[in-house]
TIMIRO-870129 format. One record per residue (C-alpha): x, y, z; residue in one letter; residue number from 1. Coordinates in Angstrom, 1 decimal. Each point is the difference from the previous one (the first is absolute). Layout:
+--------+--------+--------+------+-----+
:     c1 :     c2 :     c3 : type : seq :
+--------+--------+--------+------+-----+
:      X :      Y :      Z :    a : NUM :
...
+--------+--------+--------+------+-----+
END
This chain:
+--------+--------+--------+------+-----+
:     c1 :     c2 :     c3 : type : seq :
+--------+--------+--------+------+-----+
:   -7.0 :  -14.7 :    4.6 :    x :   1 :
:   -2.6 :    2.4 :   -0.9 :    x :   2 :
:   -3.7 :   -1.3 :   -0.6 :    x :   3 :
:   -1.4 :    0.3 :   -4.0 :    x :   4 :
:   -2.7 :    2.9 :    1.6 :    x :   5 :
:    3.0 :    1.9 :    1.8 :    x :   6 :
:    2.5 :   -0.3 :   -3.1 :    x :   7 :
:   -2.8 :    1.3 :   -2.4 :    x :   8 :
:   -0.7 :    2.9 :    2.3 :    x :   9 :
:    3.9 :    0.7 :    0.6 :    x :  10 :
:    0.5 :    0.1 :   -4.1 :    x :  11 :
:   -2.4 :    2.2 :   -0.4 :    x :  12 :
:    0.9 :    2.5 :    2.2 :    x :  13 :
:    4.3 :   -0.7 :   -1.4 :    x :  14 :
:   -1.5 :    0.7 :   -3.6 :    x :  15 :
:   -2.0 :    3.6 :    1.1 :    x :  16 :
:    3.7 :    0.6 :    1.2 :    x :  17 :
:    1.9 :   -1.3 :   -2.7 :    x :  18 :
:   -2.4 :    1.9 :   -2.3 :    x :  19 :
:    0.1 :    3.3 :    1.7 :    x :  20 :
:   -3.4 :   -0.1 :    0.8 :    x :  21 :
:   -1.9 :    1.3 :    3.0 :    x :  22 :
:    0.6 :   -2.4 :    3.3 :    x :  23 :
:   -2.1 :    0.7 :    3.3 :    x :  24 :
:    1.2 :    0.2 :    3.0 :    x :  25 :
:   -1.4 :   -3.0 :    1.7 :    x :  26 :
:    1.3 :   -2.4 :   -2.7 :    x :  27 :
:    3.8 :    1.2 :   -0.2 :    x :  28 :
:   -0.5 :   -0.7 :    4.0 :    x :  29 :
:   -1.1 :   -3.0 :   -0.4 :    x :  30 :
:    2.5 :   -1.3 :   -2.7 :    x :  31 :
:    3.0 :    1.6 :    1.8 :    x :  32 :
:   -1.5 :   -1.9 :    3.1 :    x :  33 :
:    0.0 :   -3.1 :   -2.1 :    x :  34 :
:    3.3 :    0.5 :   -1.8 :    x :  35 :
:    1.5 :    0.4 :    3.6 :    x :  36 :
:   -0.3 :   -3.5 :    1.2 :    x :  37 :
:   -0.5 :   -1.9 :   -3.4 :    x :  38 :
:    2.8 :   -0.3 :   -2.4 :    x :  39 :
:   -2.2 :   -0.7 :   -3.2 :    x :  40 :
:   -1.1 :    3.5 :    1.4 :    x :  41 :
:    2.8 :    2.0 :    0.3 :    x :  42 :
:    0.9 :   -1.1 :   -3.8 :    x :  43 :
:   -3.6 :    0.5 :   -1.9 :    x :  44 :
:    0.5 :    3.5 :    2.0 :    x :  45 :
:    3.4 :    0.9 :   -0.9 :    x :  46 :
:   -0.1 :   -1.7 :   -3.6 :    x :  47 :
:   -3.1 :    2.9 :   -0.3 :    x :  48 :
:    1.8 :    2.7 :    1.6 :    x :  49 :
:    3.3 :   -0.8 :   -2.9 :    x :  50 :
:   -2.4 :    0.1 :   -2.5 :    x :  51 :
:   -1.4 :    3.3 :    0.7 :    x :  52 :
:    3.1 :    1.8 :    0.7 :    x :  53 :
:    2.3 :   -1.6 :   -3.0 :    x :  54 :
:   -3.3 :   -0.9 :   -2.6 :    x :  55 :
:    0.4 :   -3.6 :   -1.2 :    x :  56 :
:    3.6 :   -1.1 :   -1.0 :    x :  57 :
:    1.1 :   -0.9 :   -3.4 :    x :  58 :
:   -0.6 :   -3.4 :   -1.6 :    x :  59 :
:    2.9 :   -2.4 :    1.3 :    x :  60 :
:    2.1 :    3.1 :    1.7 :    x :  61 :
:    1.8 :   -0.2 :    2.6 :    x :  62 :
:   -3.0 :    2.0 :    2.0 :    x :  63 :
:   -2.3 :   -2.4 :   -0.9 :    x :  64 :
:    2.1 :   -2.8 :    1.7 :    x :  65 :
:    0.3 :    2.2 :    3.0 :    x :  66 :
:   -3.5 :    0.7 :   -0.2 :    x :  67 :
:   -1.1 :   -3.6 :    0.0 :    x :  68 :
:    2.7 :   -1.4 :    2.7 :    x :  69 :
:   -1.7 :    3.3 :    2.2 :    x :  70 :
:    4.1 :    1.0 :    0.6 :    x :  71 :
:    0.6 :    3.4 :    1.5 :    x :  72 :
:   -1.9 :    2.7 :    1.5 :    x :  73 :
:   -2.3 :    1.3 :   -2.6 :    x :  74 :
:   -0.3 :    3.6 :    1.3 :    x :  75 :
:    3.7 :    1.7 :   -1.1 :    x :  76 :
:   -0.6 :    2.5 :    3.0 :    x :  77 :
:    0.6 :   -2.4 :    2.6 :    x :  78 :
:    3.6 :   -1.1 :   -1.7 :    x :  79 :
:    2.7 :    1.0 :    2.6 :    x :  80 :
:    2.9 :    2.2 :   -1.5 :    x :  81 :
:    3.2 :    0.5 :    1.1 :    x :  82 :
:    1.1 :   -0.5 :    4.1 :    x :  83 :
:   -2.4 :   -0.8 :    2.4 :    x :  84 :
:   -0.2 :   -0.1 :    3.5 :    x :  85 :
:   -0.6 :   -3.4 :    1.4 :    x :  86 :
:   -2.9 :    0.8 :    1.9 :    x :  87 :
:   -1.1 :    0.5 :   -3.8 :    x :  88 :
:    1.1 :   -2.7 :   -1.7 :    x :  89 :
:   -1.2 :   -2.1 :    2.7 :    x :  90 :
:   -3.8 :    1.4 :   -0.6 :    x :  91 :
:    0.5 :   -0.3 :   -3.9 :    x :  92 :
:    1.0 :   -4.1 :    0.9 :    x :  93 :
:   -3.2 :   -0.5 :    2.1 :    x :  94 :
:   -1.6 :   -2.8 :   -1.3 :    x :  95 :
:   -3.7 :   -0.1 :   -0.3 :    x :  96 :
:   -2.4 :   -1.8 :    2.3 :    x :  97 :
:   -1.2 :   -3.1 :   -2.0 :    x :  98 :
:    3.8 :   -1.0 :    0.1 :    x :  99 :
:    0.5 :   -0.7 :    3.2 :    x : 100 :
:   -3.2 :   -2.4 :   -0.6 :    x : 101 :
:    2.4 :   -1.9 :   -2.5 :    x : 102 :
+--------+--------+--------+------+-----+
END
């Protein structure tokens, strides 16, 4: 559970992203720090990141349902296409810290 001070800060920093607007170094370290061992994290981060790679989703589309349930990986280069190795599907299935805290 994220504290009301670290949430506000975390939002912030998720709208300059979602936005496109200017993020300094030392917060995108700090929230990726965050997002990596706090679930309520990872999603206010990669909720952003959708939004500022596919723009907000249509009203009561299908991409604004996947948008609000936080399904899929937002960023379409990391899809995997076509055969893989195993050694690289098994990185692609690496789950992130925080769940192993669950």
């Amino acid at each position: 559970m994220l504290s009301t001070k670290t949430r506000l800060r975390l939002q912030a920093i998720a709208d300059k992203i979602a936005n496109h607007e200017e993020v300094s170094f030392t917060e995108m370290q700090w929230a990726q720090k965050l997002a990596d061992h706090n679930r309520s994290a990872y999603s206010i981060l990669r909720t952003a990141r959708r939004l500022s790679i596919n723009g907000k989703p249509e009203k009561d589309s299908l991409d604004e349902l996947i948008t609000g349930l936080d399904l899929g990986d937002p960023d379409p280069s990391t899809h995997l296409i076509g055969p893989q190795d195993p050694d690289t599907l098994a990185q692609w299935f690496k789950a992130p810290k925080w769940l192993k805290n669950d």
